[in-house]
N, CA, C and O atoms as a DFTB+ gen file, in Angstrom:
612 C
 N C O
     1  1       0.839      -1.174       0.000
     2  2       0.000       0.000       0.000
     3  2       0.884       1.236       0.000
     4  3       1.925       1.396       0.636
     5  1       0.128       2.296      -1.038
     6  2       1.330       3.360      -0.299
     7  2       0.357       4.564      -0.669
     8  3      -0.610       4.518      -1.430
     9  1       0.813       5.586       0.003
    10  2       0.148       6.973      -0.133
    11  2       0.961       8.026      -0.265
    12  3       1.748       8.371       0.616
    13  1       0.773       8.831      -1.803
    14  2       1.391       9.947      -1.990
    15  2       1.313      11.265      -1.914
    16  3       0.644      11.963      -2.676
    17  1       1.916      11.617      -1.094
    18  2       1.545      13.168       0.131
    19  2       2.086      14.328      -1.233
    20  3       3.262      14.170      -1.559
    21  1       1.351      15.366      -1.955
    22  2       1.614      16.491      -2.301
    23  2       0.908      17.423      -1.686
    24  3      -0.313      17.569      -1.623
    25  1       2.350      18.456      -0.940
    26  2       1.867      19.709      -0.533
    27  2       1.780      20.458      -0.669
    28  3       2.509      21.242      -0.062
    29  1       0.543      21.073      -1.844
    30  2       0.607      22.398      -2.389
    31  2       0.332      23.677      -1.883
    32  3       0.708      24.720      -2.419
    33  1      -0.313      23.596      -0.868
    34  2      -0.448      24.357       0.768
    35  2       0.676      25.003       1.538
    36  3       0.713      25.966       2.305
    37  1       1.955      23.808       0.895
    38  2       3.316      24.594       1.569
    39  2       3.032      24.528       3.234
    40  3       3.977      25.008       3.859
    41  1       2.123      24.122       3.932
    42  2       1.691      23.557       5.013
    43  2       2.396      22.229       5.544
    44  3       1.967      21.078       5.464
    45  1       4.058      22.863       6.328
    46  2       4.762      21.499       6.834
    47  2       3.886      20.605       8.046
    48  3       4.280      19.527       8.491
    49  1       2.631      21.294       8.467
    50  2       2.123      20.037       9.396
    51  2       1.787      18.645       8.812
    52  3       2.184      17.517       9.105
    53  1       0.900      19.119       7.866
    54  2       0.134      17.859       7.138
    55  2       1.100      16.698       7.252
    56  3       0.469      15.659       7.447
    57  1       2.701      16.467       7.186
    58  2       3.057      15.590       7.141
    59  2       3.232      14.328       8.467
    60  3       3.456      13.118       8.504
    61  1       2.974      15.461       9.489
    62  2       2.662      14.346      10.957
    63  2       1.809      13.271      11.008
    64  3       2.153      12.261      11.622
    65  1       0.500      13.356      10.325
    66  2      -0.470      11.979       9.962
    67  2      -0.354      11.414       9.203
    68  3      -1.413      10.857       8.915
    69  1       0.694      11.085       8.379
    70  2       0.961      10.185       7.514
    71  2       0.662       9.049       8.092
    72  3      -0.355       8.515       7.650
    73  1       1.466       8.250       9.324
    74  2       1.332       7.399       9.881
    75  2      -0.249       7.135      10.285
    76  3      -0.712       6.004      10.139
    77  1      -0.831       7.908      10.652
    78  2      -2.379       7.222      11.102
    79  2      -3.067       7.304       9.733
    80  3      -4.201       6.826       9.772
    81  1      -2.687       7.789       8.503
    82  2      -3.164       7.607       7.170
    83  2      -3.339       6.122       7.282
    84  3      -4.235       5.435       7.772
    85  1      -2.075       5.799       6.607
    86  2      -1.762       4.118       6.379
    87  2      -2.323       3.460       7.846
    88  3      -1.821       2.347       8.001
    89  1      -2.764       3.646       8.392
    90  2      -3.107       2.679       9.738
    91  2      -5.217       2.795       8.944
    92  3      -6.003       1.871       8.735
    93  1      -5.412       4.445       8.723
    94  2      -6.534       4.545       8.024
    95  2      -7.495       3.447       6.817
    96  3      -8.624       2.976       6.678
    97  1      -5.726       3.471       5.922
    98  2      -5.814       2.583       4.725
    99  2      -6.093       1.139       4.976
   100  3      -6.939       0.421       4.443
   101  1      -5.339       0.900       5.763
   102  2      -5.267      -0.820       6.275
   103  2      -6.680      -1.118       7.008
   104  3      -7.371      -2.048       6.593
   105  1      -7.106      -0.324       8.100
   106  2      -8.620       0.018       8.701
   107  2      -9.630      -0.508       7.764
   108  3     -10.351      -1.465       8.046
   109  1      -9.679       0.226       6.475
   110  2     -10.662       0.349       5.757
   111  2     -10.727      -0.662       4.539
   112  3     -11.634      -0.834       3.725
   113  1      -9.181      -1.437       4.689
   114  2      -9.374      -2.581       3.507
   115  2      -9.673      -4.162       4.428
   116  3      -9.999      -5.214       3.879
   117  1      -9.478      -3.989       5.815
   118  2      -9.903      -5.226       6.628
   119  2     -11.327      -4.714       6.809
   120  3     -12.137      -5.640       6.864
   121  1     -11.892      -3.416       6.925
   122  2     -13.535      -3.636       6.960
   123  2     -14.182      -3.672       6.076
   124  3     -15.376      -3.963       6.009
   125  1     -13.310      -3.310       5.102
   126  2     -14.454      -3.842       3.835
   127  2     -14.378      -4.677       2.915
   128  3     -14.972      -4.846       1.850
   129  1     -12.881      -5.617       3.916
   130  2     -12.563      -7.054       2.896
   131  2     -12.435      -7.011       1.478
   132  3     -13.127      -7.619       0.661
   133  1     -11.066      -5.891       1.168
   134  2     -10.805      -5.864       0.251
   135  2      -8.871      -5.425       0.467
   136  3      -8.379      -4.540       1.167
   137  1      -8.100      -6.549      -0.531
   138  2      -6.977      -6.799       0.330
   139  2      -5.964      -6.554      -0.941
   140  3      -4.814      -6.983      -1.035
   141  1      -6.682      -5.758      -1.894
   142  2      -5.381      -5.539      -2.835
   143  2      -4.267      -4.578      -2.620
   144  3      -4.573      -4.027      -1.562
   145  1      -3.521      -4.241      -2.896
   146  2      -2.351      -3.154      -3.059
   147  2      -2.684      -2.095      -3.250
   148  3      -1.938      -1.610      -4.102
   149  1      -3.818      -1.034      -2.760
   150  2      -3.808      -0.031      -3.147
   151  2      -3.052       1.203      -2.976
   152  3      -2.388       1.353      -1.950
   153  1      -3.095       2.407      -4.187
   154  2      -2.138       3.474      -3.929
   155  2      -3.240       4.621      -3.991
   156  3      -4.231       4.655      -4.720
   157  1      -2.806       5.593      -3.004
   158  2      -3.667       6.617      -3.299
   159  2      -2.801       8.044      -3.507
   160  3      -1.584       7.874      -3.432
   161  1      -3.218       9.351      -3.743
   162  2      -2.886      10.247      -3.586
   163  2      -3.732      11.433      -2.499
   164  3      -4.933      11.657      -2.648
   165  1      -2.932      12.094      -1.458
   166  2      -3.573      13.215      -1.371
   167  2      -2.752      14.387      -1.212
   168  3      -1.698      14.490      -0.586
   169  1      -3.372      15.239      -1.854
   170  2      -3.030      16.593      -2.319
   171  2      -3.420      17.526      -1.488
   172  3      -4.644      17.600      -1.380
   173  1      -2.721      18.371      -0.774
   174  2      -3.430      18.979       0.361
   175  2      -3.241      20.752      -0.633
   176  3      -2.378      21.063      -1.453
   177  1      -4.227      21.440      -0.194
   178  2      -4.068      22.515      -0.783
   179  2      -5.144      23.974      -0.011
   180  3      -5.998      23.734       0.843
   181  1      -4.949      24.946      -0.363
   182  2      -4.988      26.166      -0.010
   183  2      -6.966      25.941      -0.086
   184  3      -7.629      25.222      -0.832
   185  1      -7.371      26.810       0.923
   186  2      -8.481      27.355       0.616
   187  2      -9.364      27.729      -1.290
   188  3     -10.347      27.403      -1.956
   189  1      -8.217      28.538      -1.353
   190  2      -8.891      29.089      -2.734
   191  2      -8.411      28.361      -3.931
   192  3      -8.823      28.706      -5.038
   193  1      -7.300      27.060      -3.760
   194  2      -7.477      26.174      -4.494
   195  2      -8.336      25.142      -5.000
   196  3      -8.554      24.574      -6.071
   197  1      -8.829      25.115      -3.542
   198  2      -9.929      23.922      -3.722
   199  2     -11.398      24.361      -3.489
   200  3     -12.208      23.590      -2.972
   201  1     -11.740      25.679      -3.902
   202  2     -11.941      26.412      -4.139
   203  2     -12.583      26.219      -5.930
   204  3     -13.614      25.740      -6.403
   205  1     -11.287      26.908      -6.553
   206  2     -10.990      26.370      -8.056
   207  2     -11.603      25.750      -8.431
   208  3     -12.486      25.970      -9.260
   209  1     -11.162      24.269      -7.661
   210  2     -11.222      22.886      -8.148
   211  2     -12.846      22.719      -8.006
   212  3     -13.619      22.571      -8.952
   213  1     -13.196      22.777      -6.614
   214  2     -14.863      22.709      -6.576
   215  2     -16.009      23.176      -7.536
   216  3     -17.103      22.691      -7.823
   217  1     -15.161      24.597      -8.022
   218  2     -16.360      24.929      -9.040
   219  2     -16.040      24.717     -10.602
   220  3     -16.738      25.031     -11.566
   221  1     -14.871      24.136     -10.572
   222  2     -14.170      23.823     -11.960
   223  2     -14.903      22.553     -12.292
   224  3     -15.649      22.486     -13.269
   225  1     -14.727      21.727     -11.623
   226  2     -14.952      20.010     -11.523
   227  2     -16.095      19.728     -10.905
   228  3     -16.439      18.562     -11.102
   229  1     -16.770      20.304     -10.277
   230  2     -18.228      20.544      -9.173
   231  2     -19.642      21.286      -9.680
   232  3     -20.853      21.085      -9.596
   233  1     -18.784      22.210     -10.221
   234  2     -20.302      23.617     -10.019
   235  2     -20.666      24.018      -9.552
   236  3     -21.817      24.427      -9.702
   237  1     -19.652      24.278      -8.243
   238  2     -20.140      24.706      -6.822
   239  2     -18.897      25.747      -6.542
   240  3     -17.750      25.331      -6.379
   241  1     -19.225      27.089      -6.503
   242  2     -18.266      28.198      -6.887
   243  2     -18.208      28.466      -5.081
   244  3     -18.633      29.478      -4.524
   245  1     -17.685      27.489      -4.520
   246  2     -17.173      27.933      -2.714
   247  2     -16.198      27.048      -2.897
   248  3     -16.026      26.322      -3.876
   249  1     -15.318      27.162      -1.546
   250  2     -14.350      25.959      -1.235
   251  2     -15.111      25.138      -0.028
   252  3     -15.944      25.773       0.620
   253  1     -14.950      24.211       0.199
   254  2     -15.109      22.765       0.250
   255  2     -13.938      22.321       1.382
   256  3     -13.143      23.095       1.915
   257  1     -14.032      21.060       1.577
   258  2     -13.098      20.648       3.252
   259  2     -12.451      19.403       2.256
   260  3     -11.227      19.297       2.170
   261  1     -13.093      18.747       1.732
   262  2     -12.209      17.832       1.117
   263  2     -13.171      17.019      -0.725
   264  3     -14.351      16.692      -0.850
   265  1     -12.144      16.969      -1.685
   266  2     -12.927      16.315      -2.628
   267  2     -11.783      15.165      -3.060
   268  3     -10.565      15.238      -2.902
   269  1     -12.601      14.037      -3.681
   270  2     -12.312      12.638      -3.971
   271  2     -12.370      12.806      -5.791
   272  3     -13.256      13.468      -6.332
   273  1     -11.465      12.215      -6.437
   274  2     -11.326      11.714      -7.772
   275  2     -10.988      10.578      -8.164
   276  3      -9.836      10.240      -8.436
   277  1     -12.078       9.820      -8.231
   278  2     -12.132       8.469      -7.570
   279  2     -11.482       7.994      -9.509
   280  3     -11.731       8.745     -10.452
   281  1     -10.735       6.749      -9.667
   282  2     -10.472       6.564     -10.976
   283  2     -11.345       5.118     -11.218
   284  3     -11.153       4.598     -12.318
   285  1     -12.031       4.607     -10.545
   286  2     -13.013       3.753     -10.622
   287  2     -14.075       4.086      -9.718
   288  3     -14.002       4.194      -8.494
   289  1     -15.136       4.247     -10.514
   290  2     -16.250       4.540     -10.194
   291  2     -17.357       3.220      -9.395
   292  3     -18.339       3.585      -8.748
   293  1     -17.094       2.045      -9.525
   294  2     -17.516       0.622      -8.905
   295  2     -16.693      -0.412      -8.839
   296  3     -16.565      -1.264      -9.717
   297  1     -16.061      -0.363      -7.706
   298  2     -15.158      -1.680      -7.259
   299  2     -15.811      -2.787      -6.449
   300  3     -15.225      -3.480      -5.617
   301  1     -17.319      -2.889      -6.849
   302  2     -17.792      -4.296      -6.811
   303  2     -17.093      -5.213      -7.037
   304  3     -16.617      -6.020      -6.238
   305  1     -16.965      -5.145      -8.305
   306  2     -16.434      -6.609      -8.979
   307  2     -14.629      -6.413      -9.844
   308  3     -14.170      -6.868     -10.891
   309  1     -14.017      -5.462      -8.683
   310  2     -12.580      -5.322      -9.223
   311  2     -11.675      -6.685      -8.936
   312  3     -11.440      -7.198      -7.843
   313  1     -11.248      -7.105     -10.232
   314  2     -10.230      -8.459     -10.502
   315  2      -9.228      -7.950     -10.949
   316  3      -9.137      -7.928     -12.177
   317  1      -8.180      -7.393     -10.181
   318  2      -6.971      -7.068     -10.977
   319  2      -5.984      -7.883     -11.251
   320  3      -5.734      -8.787     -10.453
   321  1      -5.276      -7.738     -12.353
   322  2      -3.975      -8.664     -12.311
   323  2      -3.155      -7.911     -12.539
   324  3      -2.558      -8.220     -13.571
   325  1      -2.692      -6.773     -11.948
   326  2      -1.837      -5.691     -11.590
   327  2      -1.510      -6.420     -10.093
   328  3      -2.197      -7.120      -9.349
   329  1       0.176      -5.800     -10.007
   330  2       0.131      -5.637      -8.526
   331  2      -0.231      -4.414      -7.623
   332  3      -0.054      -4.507      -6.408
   333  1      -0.749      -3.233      -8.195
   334  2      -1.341      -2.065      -7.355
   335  2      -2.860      -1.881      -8.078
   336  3      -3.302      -2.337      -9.133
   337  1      -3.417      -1.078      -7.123
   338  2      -4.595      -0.939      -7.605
   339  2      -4.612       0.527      -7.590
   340  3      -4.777       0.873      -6.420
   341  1      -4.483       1.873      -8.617
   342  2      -4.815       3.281      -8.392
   343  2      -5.990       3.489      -8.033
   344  3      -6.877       2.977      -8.715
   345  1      -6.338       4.261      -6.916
   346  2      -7.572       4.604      -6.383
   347  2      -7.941       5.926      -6.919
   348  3      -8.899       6.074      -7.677
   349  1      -7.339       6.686      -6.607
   350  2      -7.464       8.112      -7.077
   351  2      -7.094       9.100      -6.613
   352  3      -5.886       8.865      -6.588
   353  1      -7.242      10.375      -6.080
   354  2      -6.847      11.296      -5.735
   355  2      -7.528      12.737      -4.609
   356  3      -8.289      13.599      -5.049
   357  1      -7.179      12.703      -3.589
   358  2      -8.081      13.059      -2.470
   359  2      -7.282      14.359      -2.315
   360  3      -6.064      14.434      -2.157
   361  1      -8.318      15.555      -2.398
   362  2      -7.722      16.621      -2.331
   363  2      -8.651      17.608      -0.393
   364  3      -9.773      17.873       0.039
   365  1      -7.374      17.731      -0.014
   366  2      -8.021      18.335       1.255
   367  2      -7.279      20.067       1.469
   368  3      -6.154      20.566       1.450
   369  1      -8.676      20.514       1.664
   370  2      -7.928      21.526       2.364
   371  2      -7.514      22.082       3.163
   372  3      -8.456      22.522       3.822
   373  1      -6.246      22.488       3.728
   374  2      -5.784      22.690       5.149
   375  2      -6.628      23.318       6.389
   376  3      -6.948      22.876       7.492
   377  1      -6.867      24.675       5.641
   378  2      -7.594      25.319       6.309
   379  2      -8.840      25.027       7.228
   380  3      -9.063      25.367       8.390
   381  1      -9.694      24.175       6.195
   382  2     -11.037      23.561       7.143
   383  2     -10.069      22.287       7.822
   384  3     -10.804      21.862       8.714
   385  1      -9.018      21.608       7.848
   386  2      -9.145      20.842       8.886
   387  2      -8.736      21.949      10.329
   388  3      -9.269      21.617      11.388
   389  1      -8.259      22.609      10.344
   390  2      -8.171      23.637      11.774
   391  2      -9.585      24.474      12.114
   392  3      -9.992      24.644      13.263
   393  1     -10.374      25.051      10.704
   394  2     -11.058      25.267      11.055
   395  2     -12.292      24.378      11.862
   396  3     -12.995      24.867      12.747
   397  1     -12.406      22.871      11.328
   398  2     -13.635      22.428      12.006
   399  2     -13.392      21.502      13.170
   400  3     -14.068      21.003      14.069
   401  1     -12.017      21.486      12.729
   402  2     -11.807      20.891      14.252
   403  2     -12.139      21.735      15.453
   404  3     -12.605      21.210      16.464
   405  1     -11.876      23.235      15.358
   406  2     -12.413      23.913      16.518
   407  2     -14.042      23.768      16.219
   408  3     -14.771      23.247      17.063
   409  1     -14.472      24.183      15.166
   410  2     -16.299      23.869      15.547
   411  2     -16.210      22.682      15.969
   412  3     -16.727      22.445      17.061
   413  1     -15.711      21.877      15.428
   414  2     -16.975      20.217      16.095
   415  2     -15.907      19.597      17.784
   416  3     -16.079      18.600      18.486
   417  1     -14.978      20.608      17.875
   418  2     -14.447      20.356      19.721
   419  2     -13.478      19.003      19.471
   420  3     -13.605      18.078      20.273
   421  1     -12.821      18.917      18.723
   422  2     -11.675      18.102      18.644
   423  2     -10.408      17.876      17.765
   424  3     -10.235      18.460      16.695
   425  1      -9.518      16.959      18.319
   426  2      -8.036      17.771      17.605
   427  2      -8.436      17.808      16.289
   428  3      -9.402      17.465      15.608
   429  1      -7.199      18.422      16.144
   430  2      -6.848      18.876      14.927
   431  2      -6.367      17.958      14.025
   432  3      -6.520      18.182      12.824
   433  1      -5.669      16.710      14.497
   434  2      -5.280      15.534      14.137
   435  2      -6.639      14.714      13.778
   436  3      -6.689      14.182      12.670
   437  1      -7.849      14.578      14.752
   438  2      -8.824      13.493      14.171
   439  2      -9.539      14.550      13.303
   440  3     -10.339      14.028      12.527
   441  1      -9.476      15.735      13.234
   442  2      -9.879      15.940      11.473
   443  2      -9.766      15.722      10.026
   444  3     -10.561      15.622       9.091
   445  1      -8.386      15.683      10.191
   446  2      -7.313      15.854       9.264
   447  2      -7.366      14.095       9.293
   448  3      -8.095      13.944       8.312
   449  1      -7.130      12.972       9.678
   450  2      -7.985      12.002       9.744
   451  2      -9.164      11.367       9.172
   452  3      -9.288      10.321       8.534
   453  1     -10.437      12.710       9.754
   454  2     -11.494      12.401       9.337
   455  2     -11.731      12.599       7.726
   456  3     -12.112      11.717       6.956
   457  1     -11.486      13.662       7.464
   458  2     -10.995      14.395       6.183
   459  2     -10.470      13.348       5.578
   460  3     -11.389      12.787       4.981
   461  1      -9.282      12.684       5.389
   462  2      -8.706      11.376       4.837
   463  2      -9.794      10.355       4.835
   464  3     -10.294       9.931       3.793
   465  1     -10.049      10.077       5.702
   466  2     -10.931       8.494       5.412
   467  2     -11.934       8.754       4.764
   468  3     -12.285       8.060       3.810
   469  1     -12.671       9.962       5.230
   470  2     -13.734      10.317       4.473
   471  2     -13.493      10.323       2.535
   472  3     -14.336       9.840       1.778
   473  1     -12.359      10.885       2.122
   474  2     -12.459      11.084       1.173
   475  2     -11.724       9.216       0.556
   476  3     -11.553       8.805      -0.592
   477  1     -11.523       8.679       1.599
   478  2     -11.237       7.379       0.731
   479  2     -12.166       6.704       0.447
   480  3     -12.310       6.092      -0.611
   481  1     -13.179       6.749       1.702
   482  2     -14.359       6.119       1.146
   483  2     -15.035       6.392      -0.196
   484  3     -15.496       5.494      -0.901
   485  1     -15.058       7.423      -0.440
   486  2     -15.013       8.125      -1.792
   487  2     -14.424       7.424      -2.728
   488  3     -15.010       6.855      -3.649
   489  1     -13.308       7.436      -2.543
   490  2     -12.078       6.277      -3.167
   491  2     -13.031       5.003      -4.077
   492  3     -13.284       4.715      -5.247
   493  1     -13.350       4.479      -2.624
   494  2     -13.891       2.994      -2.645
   495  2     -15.042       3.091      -2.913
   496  3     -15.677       2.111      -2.524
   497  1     -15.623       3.829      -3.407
   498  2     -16.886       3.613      -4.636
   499  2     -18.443       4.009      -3.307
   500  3     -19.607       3.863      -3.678
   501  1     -18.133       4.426      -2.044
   502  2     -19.476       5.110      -1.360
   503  2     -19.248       6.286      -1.754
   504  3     -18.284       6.725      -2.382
   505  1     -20.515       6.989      -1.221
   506  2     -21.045       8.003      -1.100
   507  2     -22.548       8.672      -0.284
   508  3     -23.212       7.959       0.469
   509  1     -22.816       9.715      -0.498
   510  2     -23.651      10.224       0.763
   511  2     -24.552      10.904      -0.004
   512  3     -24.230      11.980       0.500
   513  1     -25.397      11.215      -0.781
   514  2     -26.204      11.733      -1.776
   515  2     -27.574      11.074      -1.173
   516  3     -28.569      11.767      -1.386
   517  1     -27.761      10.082      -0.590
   518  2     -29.587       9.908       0.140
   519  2     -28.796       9.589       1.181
   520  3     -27.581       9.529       1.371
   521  1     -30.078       9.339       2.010
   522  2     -30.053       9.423       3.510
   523  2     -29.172       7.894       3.663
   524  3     -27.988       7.900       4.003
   525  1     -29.825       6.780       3.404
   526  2     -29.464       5.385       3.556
   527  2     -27.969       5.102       3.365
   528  3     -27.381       4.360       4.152
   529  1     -27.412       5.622       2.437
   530  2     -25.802       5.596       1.592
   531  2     -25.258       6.543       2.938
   532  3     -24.357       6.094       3.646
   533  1     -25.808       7.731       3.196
   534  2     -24.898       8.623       3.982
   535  2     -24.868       7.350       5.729
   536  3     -23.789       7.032       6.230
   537  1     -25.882       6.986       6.169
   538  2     -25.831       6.002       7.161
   539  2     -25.126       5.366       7.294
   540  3     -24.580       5.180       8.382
   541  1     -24.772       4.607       5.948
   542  2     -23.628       3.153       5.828
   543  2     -22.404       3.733       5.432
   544  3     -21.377       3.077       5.607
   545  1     -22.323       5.304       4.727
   546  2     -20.575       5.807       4.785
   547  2     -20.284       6.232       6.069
   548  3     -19.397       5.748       6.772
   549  1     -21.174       7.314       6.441
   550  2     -20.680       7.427       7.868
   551  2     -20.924       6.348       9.033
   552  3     -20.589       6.883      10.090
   553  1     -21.209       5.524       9.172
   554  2     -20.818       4.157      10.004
   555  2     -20.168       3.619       9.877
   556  3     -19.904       2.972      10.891
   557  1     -19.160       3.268       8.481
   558  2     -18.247       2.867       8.365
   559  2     -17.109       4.026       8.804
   560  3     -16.354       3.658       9.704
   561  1     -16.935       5.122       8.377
   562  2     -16.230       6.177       8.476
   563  2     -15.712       5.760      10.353
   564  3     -14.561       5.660      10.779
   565  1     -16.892       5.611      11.056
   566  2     -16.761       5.808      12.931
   567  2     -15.723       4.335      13.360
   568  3     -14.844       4.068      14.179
   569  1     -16.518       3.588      12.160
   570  2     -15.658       1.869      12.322
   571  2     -14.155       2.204      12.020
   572  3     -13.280       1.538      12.573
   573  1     -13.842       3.197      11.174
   574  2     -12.680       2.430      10.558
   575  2     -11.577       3.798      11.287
   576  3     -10.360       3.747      11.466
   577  1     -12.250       4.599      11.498
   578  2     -11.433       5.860      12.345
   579  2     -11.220       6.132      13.927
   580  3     -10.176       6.677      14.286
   581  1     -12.402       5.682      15.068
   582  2     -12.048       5.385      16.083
   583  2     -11.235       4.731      16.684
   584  3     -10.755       5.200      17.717
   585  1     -10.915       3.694      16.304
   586  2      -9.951       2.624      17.102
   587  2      -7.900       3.402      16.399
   588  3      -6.746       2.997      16.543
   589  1      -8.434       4.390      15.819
   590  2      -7.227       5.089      15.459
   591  2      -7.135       6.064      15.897
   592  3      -6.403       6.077      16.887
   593  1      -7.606       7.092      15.592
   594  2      -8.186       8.335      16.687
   595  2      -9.482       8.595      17.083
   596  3     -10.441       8.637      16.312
   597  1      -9.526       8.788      18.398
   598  2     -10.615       8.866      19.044
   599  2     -11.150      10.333      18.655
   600  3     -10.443      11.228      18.191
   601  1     -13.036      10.448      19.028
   602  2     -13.296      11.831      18.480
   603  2     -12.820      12.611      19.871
   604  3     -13.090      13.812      19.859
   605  1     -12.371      12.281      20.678
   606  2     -11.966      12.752      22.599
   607  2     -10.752      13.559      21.968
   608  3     -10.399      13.132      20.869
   609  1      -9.991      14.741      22.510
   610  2      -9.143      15.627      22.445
   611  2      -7.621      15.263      23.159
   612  3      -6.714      16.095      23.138
């Protein structure tokens, strides 16, 4: 497995969670029993980059906390005979992880966290668009991120 950190933010923190990334990655391929080699990217970037990107790629002319560019759209029935599997590309922005970690009352680390898994699930072919889908991403999201960081400070 591996994960490729670009920091276009120029933001030297981001690189402290690397380690609970990959603990993230591994989390989320034993809960959802899927055990290939995957590689991902995330791109951490500025407010008004992702920004850009949101209404470039979106249609939604604000910035945003984190977006997913998933390169398979249904990994139901993925049979690779590769030894990696590209997932895609998770773009976060710095700013809302400090910012919402102070709204929602916890570190700054299980944002920046949350932010990651969240957008892998993305990755891995969920999403949150009806009520039922948002239930089973975010329940998985609590499964696969608590026992790594707690939402406690």
């Amino acid at each position: 497995m591996e994960i490729v950190i670009t920091n276009q933010a120029k933001d030297k923190s981001i690189y402290r969670y690397k380690k609970e990334y990959y603990k993230i990655l591994e989390s989320a391929c034993d809960v959802l029993d899927r055990h290939q080699d995957f590689v991902c990217s995330v791109i951490f970037v500025t407010p008004e980059q992702i920004h850009e990107i949101n209404r470039d790629y979106r249609g939604i002319d604000r910035p945003t906390d984190v977006i997913s560019f998933a390169l398979m759209d249904d990994m139901s029935n993925v049979i690779l005979e590769e030894e990696e599997c590209e997932l895609g590309d998770i773009f976060i922005n710095v700013q809302a992880i400090r910012d919402q970690a102070k709204e929602y009352g916890h570190s700054i680390k299980r944002e920046a966290c949350f932010l990651f898994c969240h957008g892998l699930l993305h990755l891995m072919g969920y999403d949150h668009m009806c009520e039922e889908d948002e239930k089973v991403m975010f329940g998985l999201q609590d499964q696969i991120l608590e026992p790594i960081v707690s939402r406690k400070k």
